[in-house]
MIZA-392068 format. One line per field, with one value per residue: residue in one letter; x, y, z of N, C-alpha, C in turn; residue number from 0. Coordinates in Angstrom, 1 decimal, decimal comma. Each point is the difference from the previous one (the first is absolute). Example, Ala and Ser with C-alpha at 12.3 -4.5 7.8 and 13.67 -1.06 7.14 Angstrom:
BEGIN
resn = A_S .
npx = 13,2_-0,4 .
npy = -5,7_1,1 .
npz = 7,8_-0,7 .
capx = -0,9_0,9 .
capy = 1,2_1,1 .
capz = 0,0_0,0 .
cpx = 0,9_-0,8 .
cpy = 1,2_1,1 .
cpz = 0,0_0,8 .
resi = 0_1 .
//
This chain:
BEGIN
resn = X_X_X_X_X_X_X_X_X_X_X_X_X_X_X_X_X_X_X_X_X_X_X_X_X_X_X_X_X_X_X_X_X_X_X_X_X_X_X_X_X_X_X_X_X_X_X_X_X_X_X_X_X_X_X_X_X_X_X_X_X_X_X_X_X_X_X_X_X_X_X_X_X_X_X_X_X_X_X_X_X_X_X_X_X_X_X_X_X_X_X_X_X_X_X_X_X_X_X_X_X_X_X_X_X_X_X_X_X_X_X_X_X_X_X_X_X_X_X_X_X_X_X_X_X_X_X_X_X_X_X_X_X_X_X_X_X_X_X_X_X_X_X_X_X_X_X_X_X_X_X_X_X_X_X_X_X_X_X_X_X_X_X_X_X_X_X_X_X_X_X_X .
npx = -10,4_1,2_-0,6_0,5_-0,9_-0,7_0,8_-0,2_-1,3_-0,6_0,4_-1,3_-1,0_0,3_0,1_-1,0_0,1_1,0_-0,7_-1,2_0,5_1,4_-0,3_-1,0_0,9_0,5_-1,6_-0,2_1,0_-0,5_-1,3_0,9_0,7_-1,6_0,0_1,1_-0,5_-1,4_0,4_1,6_-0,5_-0,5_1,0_1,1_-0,7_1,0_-0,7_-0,6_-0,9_-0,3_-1,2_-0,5_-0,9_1,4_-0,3_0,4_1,4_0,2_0,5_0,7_-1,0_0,1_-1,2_1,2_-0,7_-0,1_1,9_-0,6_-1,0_0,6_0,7_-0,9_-0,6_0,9_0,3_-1,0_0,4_1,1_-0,5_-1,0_0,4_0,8_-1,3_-0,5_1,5_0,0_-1,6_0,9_1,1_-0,5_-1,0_1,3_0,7_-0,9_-0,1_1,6_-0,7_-1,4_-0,7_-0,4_-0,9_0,8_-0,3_1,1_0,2_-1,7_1,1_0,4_-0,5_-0,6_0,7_0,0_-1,5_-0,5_1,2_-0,4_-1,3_0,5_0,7_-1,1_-0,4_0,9_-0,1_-1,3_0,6_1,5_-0,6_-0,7_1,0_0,2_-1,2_-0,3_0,5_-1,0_-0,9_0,0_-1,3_-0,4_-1,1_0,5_0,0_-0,8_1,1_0,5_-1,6_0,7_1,3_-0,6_-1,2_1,0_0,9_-1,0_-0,4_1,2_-0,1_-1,2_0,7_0,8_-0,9_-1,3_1,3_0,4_-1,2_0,5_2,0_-0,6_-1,4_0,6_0,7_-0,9_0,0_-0,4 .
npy = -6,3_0,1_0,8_0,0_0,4_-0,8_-0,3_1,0_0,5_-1,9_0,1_0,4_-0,7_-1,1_0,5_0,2_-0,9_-0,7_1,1_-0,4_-1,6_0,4_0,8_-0,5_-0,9_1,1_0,3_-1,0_0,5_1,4_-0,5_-0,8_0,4_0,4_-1,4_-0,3_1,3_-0,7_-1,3_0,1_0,8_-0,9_-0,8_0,4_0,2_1,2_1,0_0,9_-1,0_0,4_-0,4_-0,9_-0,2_0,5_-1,8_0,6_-0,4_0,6_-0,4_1,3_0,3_-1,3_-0,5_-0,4_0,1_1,7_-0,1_-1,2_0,5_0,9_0,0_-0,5_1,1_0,9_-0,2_0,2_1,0_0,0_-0,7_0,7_0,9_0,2_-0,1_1,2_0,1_-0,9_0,5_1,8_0,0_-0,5_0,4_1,0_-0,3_0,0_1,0_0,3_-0,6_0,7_-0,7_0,7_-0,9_-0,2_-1,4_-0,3_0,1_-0,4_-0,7_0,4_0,7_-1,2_-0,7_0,4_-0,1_-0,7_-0,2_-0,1_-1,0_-0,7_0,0_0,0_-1,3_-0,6_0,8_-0,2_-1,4_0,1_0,1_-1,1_-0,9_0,1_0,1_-1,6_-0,6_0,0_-0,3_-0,8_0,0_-0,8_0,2_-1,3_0,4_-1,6_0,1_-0,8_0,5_0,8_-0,5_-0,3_0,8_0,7_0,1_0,2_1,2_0,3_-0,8_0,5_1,6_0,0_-0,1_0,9_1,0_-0,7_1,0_0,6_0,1_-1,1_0,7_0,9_-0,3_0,0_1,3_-0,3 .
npz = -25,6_-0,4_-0,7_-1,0_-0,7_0,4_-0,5_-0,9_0,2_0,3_-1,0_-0,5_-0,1_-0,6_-1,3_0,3_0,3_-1,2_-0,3_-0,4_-0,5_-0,7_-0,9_0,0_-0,2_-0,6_-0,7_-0,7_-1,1_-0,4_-0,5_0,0_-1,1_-0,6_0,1_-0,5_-1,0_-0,1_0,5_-0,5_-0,8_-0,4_0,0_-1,0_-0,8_-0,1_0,3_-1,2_0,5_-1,6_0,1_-1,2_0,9_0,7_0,8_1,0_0,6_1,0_-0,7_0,0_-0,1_-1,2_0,6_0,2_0,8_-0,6_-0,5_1,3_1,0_-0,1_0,4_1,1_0,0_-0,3_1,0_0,9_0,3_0,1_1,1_-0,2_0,3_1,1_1,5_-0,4_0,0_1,0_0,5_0,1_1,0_1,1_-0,1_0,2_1,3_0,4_0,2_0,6_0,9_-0,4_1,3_-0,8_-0,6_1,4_0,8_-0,4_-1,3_0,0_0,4_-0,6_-0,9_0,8_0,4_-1,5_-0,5_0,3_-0,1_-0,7_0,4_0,7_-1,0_-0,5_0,7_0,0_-1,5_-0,3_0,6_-0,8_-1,3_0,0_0,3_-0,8_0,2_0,4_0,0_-0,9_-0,3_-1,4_0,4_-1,2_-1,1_-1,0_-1,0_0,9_0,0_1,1_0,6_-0,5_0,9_0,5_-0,6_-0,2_0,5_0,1_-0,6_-0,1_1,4_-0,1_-0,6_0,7_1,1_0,0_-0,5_0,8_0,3_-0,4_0,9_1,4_-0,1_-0,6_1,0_0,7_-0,4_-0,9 .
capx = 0,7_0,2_-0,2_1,4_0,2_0,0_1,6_1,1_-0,6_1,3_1,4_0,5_-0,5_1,1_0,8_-0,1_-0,3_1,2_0,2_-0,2_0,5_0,7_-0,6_-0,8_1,2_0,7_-0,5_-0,2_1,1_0,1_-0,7_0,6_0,9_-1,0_-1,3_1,3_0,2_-0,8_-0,8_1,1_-0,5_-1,0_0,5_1,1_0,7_-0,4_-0,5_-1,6_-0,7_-0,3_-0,6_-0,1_-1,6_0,3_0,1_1,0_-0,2_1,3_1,1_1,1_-0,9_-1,0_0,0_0,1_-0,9_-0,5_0,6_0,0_-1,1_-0,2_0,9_-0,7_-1,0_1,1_1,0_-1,2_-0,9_1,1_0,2_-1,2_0,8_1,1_-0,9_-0,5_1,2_0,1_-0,7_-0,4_0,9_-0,8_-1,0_0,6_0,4_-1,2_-0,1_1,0_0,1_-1,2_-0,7_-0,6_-1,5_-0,2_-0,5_1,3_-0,1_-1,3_-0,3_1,4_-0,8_-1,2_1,3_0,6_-0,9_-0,1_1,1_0,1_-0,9_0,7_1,0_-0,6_-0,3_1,6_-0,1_-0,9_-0,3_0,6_-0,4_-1,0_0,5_1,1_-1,0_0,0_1,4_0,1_-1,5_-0,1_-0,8_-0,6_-0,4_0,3_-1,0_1,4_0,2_0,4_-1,0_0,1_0,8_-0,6_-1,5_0,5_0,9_-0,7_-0,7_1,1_0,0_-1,0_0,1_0,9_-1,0_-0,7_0,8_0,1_-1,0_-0,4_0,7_-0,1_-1,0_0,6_0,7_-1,4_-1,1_0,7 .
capy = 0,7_2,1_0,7_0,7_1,4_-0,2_-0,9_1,5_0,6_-0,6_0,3_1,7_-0,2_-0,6_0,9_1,0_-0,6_0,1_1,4_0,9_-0,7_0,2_1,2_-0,3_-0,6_1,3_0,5_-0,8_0,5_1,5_-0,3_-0,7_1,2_1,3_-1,0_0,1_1,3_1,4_-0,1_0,6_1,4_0,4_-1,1_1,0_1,4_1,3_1,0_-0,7_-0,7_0,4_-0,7_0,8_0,7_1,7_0,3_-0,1_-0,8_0,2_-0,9_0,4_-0,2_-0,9_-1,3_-1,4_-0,7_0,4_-0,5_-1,4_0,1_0,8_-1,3_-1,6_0,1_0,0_-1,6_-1,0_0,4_-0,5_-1,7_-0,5_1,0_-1,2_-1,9_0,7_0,1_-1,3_-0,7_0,4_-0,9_-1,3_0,3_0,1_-1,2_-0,5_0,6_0,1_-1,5_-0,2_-0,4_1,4_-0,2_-1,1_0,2_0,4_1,4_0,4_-0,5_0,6_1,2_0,2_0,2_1,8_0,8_-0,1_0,8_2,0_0,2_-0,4_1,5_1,3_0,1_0,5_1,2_0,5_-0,3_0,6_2,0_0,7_-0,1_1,6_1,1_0,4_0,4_1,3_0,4_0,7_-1,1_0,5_-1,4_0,6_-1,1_-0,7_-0,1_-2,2_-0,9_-0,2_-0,9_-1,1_-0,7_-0,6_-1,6_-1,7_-0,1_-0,6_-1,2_-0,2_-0,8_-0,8_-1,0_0,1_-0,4_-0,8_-1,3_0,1_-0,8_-0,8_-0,3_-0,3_-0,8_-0,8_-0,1_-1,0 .
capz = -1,1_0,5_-1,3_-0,5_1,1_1,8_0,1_0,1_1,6_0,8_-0,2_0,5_2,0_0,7_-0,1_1,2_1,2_0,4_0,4_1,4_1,1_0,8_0,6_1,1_1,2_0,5_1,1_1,4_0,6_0,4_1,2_1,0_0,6_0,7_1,1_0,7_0,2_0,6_1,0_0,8_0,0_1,2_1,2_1,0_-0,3_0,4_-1,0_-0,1_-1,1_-0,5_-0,6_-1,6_0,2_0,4_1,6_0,5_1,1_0,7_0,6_1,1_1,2_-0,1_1,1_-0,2_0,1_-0,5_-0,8_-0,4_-1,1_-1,6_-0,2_-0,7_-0,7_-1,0_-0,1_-0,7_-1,3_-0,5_-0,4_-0,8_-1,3_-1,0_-0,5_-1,2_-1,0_-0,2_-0,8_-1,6_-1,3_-0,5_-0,7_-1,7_-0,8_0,0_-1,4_-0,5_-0,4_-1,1_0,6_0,5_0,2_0,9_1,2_1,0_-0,2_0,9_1,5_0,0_0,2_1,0_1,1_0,0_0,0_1,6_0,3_-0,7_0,9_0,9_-0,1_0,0_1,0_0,5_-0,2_0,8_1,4_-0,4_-0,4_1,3_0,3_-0,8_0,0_1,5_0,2_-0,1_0,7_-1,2_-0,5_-1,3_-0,9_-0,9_-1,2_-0,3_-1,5_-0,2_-0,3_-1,8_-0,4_0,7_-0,7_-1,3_0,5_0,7_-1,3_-0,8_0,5_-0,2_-1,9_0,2_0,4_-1,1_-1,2_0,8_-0,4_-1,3_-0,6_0,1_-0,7_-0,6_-0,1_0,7_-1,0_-1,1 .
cpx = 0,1_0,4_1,6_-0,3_-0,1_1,3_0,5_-0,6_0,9_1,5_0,6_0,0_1,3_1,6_-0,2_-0,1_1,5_1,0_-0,4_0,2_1,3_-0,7_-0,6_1,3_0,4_-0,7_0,0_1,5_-0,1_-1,1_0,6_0,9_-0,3_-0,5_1,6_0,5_-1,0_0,1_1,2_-0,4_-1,5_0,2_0,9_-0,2_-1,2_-0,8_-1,3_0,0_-1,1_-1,2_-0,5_-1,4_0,2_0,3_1,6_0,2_1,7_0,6_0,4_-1,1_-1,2_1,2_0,1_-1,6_-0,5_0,6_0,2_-1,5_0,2_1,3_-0,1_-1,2_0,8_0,4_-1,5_-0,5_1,3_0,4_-1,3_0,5_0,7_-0,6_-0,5_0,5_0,3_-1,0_-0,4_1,3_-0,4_-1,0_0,7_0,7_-1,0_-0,5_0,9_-0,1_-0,7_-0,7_-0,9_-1,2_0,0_-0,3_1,0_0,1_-0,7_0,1_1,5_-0,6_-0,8_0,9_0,8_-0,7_-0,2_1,2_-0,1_-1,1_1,0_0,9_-0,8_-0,7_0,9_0,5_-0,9_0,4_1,6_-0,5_-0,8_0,8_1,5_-1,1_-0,3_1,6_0,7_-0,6_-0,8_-1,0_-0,7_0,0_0,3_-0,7_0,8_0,3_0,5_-0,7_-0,7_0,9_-0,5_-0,4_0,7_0,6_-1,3_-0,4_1,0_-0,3_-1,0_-0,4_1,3_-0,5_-0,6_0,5_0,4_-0,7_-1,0_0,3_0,2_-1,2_0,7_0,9_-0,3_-0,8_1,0_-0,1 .
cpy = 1,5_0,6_1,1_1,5_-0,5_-0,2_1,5_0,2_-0,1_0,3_1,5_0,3_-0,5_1,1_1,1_-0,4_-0,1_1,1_0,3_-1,1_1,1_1,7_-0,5_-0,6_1,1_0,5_-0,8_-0,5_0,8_-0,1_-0,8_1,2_1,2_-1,0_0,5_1,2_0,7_-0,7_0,3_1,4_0,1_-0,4_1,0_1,6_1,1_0,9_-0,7_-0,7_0,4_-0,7_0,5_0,8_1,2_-0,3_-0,3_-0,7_0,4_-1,2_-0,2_-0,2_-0,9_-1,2_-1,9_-0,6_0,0_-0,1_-1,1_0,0_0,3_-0,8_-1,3_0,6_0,1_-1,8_-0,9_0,9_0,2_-1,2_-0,3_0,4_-1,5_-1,6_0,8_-0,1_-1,0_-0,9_0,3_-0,8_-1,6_0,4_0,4_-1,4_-1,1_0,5_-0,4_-2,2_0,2_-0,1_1,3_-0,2_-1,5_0,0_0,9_1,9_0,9_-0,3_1,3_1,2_0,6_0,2_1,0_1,2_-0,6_0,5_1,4_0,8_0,2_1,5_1,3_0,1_0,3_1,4_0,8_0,2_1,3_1,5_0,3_0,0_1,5_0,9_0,2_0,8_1,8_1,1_0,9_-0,8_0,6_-1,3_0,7_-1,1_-1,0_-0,3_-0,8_-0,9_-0,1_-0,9_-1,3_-0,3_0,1_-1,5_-0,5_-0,1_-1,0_-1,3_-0,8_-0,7_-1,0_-1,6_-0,6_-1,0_-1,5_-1,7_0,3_-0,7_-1,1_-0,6_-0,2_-1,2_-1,8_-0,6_-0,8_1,3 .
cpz = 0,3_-1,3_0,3_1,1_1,4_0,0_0,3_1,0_1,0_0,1_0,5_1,9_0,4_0,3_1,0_1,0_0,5_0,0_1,8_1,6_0,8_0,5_1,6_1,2_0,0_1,3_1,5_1,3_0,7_1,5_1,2_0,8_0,8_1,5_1,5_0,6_0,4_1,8_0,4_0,5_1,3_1,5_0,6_-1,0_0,7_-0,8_-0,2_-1,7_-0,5_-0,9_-1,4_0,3_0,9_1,5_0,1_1,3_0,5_0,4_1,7_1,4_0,4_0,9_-0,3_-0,9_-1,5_-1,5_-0,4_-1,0_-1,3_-0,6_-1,0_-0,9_-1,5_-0,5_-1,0_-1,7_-1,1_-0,8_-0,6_-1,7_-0,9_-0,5_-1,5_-1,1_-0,3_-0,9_-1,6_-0,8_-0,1_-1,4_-1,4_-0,4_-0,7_-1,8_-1,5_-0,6_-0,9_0,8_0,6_1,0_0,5_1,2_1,1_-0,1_0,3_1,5_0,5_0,0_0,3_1,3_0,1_0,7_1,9_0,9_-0,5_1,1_1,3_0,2_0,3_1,6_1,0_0,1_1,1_1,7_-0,1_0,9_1,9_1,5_0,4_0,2_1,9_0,4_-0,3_0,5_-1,3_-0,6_-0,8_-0,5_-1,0_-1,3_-0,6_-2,0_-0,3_-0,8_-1,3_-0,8_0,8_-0,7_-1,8_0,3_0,6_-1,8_-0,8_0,1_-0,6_-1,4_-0,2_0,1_-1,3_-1,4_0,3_-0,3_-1,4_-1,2_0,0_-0,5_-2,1_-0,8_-0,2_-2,3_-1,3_-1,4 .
resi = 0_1_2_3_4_5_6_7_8_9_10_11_12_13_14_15_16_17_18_19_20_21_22_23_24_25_26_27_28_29_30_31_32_33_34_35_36_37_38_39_40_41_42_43_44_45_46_47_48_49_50_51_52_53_54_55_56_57_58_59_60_61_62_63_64_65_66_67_68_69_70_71_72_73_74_75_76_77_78_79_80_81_82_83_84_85_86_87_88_89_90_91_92_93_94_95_96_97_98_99_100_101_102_103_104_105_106_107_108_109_110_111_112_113_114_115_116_117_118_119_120_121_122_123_124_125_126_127_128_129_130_131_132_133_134_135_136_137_138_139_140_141_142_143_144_145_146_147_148_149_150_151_152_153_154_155_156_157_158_159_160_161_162_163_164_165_166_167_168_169_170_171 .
//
């Protein structure tokens, strides 16, 4: 039995969910478009690359060898981007059904959060990578691993809620 207010809850979740389904395909548009255009850029273009942590990397005088690397490192951490986008519009749709607190949902945002792991490691191999190359090496305080340990957290109560609800469901 689901009490009148769990019905609006739901209803409101759902509503947002079908909000933010097409927001999220945008992105995951746009990310296809950036996965096509940065490796066109690092494969043939000229001038320097500019990383968001201050290294730079000249273009015009970096070596085959060395653009395929940073290349694929882009292509892999790109495409983990998008298995991401992918698994958060699973997880709203997921939402957007009612089905908030299921196994699938918890197995979906645990899969987010391990790819979000995956991304940031990517990043990392990324940044150090742009640092030899430069010859600008510096650590810097990673600030990813705050969104890891919330998204595994999400998963978790996601889980949790899960079998709570199946313990629930279970009782008379």
């Amino acid at each position: 039995m689901v009490s009148e207010k769990s019905e609006l809850l739901y209803a409101k979740v759902a509503k947002v969910s079908g909000i933010a389904i097409p927001i999220l395909y945008i992105f995951l548009g746009l990310l296809c478009i950036a996965m096509f255009a940065l490796t066109g850029v690092v494969l043939f273009g000229t001038g320097e690359l500019e990383m968001d942590y201050g290294s730079h990397v000249d273009l015009t005088n970096l070596d085959w060898v060395n653009r395929i690397v940073l290349a694929l490192a882009f292509v892999f951490t790109l495409g983990c981007l998008v298995r991401l986008f992918r698994k958060l519009i699973q997880v709203a749709r997921y939402f957007k059904e009612g089905s908030i607190f299921s196994e699938q949902t918890a197995d979906c945002a645990h899969s987010a959060a391990f790819t979000l792991m995956i991304i940031y490691i990517g990043s990392l191999f990324i940044g150090a990578h742009v640092a030899f190359l430069s010859g600008d090496l510096r650590l810097d305080i990673p600030d990813g691993v705050f969104a890891i340990v919330f998204a595994y957290l999400f998963a978790w109560v996601l889980k949790i809620g899960s079998q709570l609800k199946a313990e629930n469901d279970l009782t008379v």
